[in-house]
C-alpha positions as CSV (number, residue, x, y, z in Angstrom):
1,X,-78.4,1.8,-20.5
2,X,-78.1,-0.2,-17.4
3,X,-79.4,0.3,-14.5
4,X,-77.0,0.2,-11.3
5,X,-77.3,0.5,-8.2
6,X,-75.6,3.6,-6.3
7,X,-72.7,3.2,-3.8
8,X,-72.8,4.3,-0.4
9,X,-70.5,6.9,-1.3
10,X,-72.3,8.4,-4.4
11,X,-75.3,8.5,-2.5
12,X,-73.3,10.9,0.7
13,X,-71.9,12.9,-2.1
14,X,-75.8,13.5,-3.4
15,X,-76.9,14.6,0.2
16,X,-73.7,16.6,0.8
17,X,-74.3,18.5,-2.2
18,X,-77.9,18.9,-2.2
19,X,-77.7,20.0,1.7
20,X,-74.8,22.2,0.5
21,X,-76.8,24.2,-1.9
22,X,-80.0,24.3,0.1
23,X,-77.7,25.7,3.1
24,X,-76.2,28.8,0.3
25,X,-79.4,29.1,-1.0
26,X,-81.5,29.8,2.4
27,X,-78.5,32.1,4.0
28,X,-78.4,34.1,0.8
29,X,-82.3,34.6,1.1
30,X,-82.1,34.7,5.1
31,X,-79.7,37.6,4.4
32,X,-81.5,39.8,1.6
33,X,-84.6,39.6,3.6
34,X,-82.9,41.4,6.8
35,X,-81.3,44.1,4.5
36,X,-83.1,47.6,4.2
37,X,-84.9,48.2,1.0
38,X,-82.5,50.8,-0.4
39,X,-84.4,51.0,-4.0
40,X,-87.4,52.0,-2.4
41,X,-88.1,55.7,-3.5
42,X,-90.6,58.3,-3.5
43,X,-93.8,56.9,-5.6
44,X,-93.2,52.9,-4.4
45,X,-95.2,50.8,-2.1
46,X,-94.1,51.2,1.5
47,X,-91.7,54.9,0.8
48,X,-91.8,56.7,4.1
49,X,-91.4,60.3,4.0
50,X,-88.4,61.7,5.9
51,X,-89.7,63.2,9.1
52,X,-88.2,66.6,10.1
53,X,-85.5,65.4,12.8
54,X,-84.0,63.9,9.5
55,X,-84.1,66.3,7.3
56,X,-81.6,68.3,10.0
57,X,-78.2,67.8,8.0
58,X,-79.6,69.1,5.3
């Protein structure tokens, strides 16, 4: 195979692409880390029991 060197413009689509994903990538983790841990249940780590003023509707 031979070895060439990579254009200017192959080398902006590299970086585009690479800062694209790592953009996606951190807002999709930034984002799951602010929502509220809805699978958390009675018996897991960090399950608050419902205090009495919630416990009013039912």
């Amino acid at each position: 195979m031979s070895q060439r060197k990579k254009s200017k413009i192959e080398w902006i689509i590299i970086i585009s692409l690479t800062l694209l994903f790592a953009s996606v990538w951190l807002l999709a983790h930034w984002n799951l880390s602010r929502q509220p841990p809805y699978h958390k249940g009675p018996g897991s780590p960090g399950y608050q029991e419902p205090t009495a003023s919630q416990k009013k509707g039912e």
